[in-house]
C-alpha positions in Angstrom: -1.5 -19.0 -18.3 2.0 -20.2 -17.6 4.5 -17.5 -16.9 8.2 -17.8 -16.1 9.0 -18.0 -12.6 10.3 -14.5 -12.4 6.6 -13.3 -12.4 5.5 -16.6 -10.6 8.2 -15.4 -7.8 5.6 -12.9 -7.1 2.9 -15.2 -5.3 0.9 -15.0 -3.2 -0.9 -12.4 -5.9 -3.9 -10.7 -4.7 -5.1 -9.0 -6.7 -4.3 -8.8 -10.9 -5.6 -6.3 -13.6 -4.3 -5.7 -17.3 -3.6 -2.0 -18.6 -5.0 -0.1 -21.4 -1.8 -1.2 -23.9 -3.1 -4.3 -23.8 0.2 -6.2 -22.6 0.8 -4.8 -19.2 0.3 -6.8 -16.1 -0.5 -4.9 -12.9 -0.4 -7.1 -9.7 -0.6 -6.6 -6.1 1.6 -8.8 -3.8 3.4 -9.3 -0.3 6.9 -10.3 -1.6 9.5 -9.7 -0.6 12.6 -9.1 -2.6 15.5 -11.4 -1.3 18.4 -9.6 -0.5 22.0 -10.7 -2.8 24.6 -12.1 -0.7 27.4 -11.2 0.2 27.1 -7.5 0.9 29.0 -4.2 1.9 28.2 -2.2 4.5 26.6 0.2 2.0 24.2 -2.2 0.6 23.4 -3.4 4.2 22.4 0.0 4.3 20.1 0.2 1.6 18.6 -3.1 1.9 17.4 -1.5 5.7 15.9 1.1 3.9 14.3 -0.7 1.4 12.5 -3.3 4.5 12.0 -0.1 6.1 9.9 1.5 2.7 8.4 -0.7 0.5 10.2 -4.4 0.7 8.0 -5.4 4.1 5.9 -7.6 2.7 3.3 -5.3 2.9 1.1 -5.2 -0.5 2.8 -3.4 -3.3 2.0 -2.9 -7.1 4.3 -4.8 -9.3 3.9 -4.5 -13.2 5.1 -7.2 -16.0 5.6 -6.9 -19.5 3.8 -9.3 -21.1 4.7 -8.4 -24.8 8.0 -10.9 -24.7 5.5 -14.1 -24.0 2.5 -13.1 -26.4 4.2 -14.5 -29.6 4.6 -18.2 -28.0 1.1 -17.8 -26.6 -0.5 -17.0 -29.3 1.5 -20.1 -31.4 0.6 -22.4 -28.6 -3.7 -21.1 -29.3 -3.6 -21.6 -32.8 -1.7 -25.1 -32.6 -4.4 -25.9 -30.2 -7.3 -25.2 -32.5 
């Protein structure tokens, strides 16, 4: 299924499960958030942390809301039939 590149952003995936709700994505991944440029001394600061916590590249759990793009896919299945 072709999702936006927001979600695709998130490769390499590992590993990928759906929730109980029926729309939720869970994912596990190695990416790495880019950092927004330019930035104060503060936000130097925090982006540290973050590399230092969880933005290391290291496998973490990402979810995605799928209910915005189940209306088109469902459209695009029917017209397909």
């Amino acid at each position: 299924m072709p999702l936006d590149a927001e979600i695709n952003a998130l490769a390499p995936i590992d590993e990928v499960r759906l929730g109980p709700d029926g729309h939720t994505l869970y994912l596990t991944s190695g990416h790495v958030v880019a950092p927004a440029h330019p930035k104060d001394v503060a936000a130097n600061a925090a982006g540290l942390r973050q590399m230092q916590d969880w933005n290391n590249g290291g496998d973490n759990i990402w979810t995605v809301d799928l209910a915005p793009l189940l209306p088109s896919l469902r459209a695009a299945t029917t017209a397909a039939k």
